[in-house]
C-alpha positions in Angstrom: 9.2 -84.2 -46.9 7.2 -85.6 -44.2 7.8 -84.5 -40.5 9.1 -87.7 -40.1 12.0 -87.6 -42.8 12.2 -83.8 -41.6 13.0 -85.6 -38.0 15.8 -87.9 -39.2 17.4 -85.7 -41.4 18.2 -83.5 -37.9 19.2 -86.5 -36.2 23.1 -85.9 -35.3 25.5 -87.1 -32.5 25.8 -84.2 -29.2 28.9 -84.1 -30.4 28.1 -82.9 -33.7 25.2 -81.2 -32.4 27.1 -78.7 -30.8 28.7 -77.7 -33.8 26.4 -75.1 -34.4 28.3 -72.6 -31.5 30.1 -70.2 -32.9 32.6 -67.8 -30.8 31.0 -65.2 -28.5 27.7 -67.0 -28.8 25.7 -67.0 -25.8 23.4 -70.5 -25.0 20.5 -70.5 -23.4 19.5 -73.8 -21.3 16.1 -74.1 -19.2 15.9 -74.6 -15.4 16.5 -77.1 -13.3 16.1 -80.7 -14.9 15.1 -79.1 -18.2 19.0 -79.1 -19.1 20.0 -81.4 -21.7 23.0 -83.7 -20.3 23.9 -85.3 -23.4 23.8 -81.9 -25.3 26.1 -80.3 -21.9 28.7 -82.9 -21.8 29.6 -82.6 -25.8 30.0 -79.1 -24.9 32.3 -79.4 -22.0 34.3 -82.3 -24.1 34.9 -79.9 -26.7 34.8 -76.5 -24.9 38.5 -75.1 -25.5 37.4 -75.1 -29.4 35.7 -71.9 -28.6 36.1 -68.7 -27.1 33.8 -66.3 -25.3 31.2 -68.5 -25.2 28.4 -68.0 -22.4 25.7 -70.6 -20.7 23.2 -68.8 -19.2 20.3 -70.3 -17.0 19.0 -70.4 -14.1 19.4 -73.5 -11.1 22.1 -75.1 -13.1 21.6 -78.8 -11.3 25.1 -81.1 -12.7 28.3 -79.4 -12.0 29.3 -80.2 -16.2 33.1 -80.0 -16.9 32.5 -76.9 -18.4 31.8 -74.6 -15.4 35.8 -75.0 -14.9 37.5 -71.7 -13.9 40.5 -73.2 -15.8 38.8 -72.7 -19.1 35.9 -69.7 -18.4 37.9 -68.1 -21.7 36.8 -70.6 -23.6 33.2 -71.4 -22.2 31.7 -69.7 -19.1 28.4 -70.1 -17.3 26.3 -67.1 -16.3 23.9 -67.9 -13.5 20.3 -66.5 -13.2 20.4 -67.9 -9.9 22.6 -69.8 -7.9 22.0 -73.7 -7.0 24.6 -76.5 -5.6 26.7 -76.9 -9.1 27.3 -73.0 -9.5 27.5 -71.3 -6.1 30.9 -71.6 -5.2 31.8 -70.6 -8.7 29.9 -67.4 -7.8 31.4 -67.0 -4.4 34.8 -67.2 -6.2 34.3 -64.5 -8.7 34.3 -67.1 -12.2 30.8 -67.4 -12.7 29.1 -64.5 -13.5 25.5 -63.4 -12.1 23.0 -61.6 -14.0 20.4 -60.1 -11.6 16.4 -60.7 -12.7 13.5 -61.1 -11.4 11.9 -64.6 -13.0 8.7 -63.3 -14.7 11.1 -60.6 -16.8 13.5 -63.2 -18.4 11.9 -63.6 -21.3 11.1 -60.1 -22.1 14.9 -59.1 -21.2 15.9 -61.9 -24.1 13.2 -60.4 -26.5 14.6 -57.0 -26.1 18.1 -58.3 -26.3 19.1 -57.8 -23.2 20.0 -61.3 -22.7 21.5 -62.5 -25.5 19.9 -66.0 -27.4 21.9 -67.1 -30.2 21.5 -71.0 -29.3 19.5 -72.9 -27.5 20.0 -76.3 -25.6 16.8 -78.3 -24.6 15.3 -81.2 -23.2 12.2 -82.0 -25.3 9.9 -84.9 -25.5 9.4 -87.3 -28.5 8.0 -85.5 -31.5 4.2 -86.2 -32.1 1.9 -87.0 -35.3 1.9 -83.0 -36.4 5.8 -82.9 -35.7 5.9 -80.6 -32.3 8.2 -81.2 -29.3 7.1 -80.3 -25.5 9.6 -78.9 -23.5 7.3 -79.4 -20.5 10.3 -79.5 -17.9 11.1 -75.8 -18.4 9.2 -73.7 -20.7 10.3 -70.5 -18.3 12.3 -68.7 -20.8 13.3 -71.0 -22.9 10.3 -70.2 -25.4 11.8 -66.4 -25.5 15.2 -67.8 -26.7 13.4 -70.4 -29.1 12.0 -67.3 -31.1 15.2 -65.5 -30.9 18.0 -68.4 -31.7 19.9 -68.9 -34.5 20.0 -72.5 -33.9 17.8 -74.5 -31.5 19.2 -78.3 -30.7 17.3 -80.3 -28.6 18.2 -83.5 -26.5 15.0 -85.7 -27.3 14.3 -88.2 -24.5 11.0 -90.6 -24.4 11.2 -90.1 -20.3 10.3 -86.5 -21.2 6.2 -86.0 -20.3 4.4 -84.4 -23.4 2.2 -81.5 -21.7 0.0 -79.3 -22.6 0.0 -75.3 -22.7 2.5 -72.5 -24.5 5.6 -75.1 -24.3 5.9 -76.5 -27.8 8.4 -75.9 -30.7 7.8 -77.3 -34.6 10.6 -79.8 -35.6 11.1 -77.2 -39.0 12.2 -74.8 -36.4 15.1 -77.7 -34.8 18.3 -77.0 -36.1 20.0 -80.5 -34.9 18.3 -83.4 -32.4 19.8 -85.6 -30.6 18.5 -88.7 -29.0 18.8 -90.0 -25.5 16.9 -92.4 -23.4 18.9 -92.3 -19.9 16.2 -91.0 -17.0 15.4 -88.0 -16.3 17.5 -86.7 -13.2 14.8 -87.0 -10.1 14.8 -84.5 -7.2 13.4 -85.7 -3.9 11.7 -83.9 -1.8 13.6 -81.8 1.2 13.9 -83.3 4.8 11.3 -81.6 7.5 12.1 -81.6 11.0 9.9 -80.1 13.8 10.8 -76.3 13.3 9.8 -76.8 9.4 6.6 -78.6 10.7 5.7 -76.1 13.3 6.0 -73.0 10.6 4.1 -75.3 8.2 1.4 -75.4 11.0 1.1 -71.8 11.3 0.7 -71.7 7.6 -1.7 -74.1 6.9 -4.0 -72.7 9.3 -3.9 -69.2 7.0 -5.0 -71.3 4.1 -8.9 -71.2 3.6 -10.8 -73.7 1.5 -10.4 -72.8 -2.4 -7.2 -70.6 -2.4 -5.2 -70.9 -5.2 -1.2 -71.5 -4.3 2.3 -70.7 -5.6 4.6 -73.0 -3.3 8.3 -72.8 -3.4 10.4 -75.4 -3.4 12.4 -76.6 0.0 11.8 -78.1 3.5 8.9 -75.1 4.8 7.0 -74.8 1.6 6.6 -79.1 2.1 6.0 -79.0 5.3 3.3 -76.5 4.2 2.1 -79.3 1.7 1.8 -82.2 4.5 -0.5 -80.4 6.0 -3.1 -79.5 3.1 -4.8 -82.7 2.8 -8.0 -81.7 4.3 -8.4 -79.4 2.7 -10.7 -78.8 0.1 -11.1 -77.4 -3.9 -7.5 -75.8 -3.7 -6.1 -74.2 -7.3 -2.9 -74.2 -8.0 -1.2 -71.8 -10.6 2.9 -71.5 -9.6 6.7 -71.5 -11.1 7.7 -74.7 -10.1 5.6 -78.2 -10.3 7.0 -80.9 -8.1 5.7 -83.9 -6.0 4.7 -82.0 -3.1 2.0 -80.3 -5.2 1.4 -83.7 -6.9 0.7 -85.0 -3.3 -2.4 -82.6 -3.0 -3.7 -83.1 -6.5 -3.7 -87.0 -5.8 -5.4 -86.7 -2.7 -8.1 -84.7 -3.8 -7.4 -81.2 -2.0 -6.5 -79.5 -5.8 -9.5 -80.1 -7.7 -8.9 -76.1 -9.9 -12.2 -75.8 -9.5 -12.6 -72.9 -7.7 -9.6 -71.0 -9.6 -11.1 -67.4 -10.8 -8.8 -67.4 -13.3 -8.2 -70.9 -15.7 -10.4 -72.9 -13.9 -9.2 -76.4 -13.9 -5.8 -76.2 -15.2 -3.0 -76.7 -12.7 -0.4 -74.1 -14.2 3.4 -74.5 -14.0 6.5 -73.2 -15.9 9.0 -75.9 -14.8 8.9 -79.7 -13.3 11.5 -80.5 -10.2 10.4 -84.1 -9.1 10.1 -87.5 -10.0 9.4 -89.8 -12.4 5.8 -90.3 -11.2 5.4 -86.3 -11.3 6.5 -86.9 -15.2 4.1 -89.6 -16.1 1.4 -87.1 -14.4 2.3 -84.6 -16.3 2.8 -86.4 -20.0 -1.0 -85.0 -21.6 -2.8 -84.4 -18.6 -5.6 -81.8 -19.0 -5.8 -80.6 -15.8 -2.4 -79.2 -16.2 -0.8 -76.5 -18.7 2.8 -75.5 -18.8 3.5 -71.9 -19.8 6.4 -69.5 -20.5 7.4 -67.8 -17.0 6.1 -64.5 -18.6 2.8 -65.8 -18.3 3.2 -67.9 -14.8 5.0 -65.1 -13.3 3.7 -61.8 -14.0 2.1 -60.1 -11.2 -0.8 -58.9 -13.3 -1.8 -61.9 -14.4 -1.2 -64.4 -11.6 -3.3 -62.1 -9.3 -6.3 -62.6 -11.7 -6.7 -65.4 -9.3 -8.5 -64.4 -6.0 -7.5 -65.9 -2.7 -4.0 -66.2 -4.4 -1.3 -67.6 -1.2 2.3 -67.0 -2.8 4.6 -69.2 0.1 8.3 -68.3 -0.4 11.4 -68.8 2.3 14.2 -65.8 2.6 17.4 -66.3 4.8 16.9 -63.4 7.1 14.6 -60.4 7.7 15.4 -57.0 9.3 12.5 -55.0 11.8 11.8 -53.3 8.7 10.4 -56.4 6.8 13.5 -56.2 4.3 14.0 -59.7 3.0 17.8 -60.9 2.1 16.4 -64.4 0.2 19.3 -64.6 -2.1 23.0 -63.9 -0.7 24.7 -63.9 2.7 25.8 -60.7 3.3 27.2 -59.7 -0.2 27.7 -63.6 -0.9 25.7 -65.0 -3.2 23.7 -67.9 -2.6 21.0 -68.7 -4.7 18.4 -65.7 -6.7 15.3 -63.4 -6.6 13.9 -66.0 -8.9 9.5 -65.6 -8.6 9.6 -64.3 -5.0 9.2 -60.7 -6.1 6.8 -61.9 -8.5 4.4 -63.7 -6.4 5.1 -61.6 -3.4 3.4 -58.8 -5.6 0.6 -60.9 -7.4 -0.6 -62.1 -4.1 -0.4 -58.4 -2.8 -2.6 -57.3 -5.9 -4.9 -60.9 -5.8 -8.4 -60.5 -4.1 -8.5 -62.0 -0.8 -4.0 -63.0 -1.7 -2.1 -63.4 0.8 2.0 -63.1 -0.2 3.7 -65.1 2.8 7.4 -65.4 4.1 8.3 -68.2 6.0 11.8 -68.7 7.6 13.0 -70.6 10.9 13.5 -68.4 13.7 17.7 -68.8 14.1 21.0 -70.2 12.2 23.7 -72.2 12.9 22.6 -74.5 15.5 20.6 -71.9 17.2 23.3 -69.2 17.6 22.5 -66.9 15.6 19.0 -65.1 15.1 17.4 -64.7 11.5 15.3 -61.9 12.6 17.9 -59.2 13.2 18.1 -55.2 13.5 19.1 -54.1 10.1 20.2 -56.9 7.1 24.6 -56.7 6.7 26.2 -54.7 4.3 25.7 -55.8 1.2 22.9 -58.0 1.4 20.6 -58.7 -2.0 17.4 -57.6 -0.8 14.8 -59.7 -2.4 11.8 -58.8 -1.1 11.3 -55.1 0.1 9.8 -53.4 2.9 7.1 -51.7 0.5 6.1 -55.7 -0.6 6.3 -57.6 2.4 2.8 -58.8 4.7 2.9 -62.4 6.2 6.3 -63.4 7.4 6.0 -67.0 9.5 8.5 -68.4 12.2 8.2 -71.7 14.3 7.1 -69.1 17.0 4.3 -67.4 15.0 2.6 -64.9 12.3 3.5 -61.2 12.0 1.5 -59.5 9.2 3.5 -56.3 8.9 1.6 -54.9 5.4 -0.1 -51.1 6.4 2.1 -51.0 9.8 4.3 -48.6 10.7 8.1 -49.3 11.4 7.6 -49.6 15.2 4.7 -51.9 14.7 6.7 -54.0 12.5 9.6 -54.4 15.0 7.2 -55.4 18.0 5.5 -57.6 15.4 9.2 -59.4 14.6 10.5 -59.8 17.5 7.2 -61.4 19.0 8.3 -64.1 16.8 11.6 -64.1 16.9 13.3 -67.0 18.9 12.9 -66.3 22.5 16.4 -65.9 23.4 17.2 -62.8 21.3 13.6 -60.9 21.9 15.7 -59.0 24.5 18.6 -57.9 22.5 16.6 -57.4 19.6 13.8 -55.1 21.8 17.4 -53.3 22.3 18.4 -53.0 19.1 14.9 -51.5 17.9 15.1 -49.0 20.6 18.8 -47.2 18.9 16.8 -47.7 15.5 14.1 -45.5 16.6 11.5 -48.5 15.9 10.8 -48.7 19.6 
């Protein structure tokens, strides 16, 4: 049988499709825009069939019917980390959390930690030699693949064919279903003055042929905006989006200068636009790989001059980041913080950088504060942390002791709690 009778013998309906779930199986579905609609709307339609069925992934980014506390019995989501569709779901107690740092996913689903008895992808058209690219998320969704009973996948021609460790044989597709509805686009965040004065200090840390990890939101772009003069910049990072498509455009990422997979651009998932998708459809400049790969401190640190720029919520004097909850409510993940935060640490010439605005809710309340609240998901610990970027300035706190790391804060701190902080440090000991 040729790959092409092989292909339309899999053809089914999502609703047949997701036929294949048994009770008690859990399904594993990439990140972000990697989820296949089609495939997650048959499930919610027919959700009360089953019982104790999970869906686990992380950034869920459509609130589907089935992440509906009414029927978690049935089908329940389990978040890797918490976006817009799933955090109140978490606040609320019905969706579960299962803590992780990014880079160990797929190990903790090779071990069977996590379970992966199905798998639901997004996948582009099937080539001559009859292999898929799931380019938008190969994170852990590769782990699963290898572990699945049954591997459906939601085959969509607006789905970029790229290159690297994110391809699966059609003899190893249980059921494919077509769809040719766009791919959901995300924009890029709003920047106002305060994200364009931290993005300043930033850029100026930023020497000529670093190699970056950016996050995604309004800093790390503001971060972006100000790169274009600059020159031979690599760019090996979790998430690939149009901020970082911005640079390679312009010229500033030419890869050439990488000490470690020197002109490859190297991603694990896509959060942008169509135009980023067209990029990335066989470019080879750029590689998608498995988050094991992306992620691991070991490896991504082969890269000297490696600049890992990642946001938290709020810091304490002791450089303790809380990136992921407020208080003991969650709000989004570790994700690759800890991950990059450490490859940067071990990279040659790295630089691992945390950038936050100074203050909250309109200015009232400070970000920098004494000690993080009670219960607070530290993402980032004191033992990790070096750069940490406000609006007001740079405190490199690696190597310093606890009193230099308060003074070191509070410099840049908003002006209008330096006082209460300098207090605070003083009862703590730290000044």
């Amino acid at each position: 049988m040729s790959f092409a009778q092989t292909y339309r013998s899999k053809l089914a309906t999502a609703l047949e499709a997701v036929g294949c779930v048994r009770d008690g199986d859990r399904i594993i579905v990439p990140t972000g825009v990697g989820e296949p609609p089609a495939l997650l709307g048959a499930l919610s339609s027919r959700r009360r069939e089953w019982h104790d069925v999970t869906v686990a992934q992380i950034l869920a980014m459509r609130k589907y019917d089935y992440i509906d506390p009414a029927t978690t019995d049935h089908v329940r989501h389990v978040a890797l980390f918490f976006g817009g569709a799933t955090r109140a779901g978490g606040k609320e107690g019905w969706i579960d959390f299962t803590p992780n740092c990014f880079s160990e996913v797929p190990q903790m689903i090779a071990r069977g930690e996590i379970g992966a008895d199905v798998v639901f992808s997004m996948a582009s058209p099937m080539d001559a030699h009859g292999w898929f690219s799931l380019s938008l998320g190969a994170d852990y969704t590769m782990a699963a693949v290898a572990r699945a009973r049954a591997v459906v996948l939601e085959v969509n021609p607006n789905v970029p064919f790229a290159y690297g460790d994110c391809h699966i044989h059609v003899s190893q597709v249980a059921a494919l279903v077509e769809s040719g509805d766009p791919v959901l686009e995300v924009g890029l965040p709003t920047i106002g003055p305060v994200q364009e004065a931290i993005g300043h200090h930033v850029a100026e840390m930023i020497e000529d042929g670093s190699t970056l990890q950016i996050g995604y939101g309004g800093i790390p772009d503001a971060v972006v905006m100000q790169l274009a003069r600059k020159n031979d910049l690599g760019i090996h990072t979790e998430m690939l989006g149009d901020g970082i498509l911005s640079l390679i455009e312009c010229g500033a990422v030419t890869n050439r200068r990488k000490t470690w997979l020197p002109g490859k651009s190297i991603a694990t998932f896509a959060l942008g636009s169509a135009k980023l998708h067209r990029f990335m459809d066989r470019n080879p400049a750029l590689e998608m790989h498995p988050v094991d790969f992306t992620n691991d401190p070991a490896l991504a640190s082969r890269n000297d001059n490696l600049i890992a720029i990642n946001a938290t919520l709020q810091i304490d004097l002791l450089g303790q980041c809380g990136s992921e909850s407020l208080a003991h409510r969650p709000y989004s993940g570790t994700g690759g913080q800890a991950d990059f935060v450490r490859a940067a640490n071990r990279s040659r010439g790295g630089k691992a950088i945390i950038v936050l605005p100074s203050t909250a809710v309109g200015g009232t309340v400070s970000r920098i504060v004494p000690t993080l609240a009670a219960g607070t998901h530290v993402s980032t610990s004191k033992n990790d942390i070096n750069y940490v970027v406000t609006e007001h300035g740079v405190a490199q706190l690696r190597g310093k002791s606890a009193r230099q790391r308060a003074a070191a804060l509070i410099a840049i701190a908003h002006p209008d709690f330096r006082h209460d902080l300098l207090q605070d440090a003083r009862k703590l000991g730290y000044a």
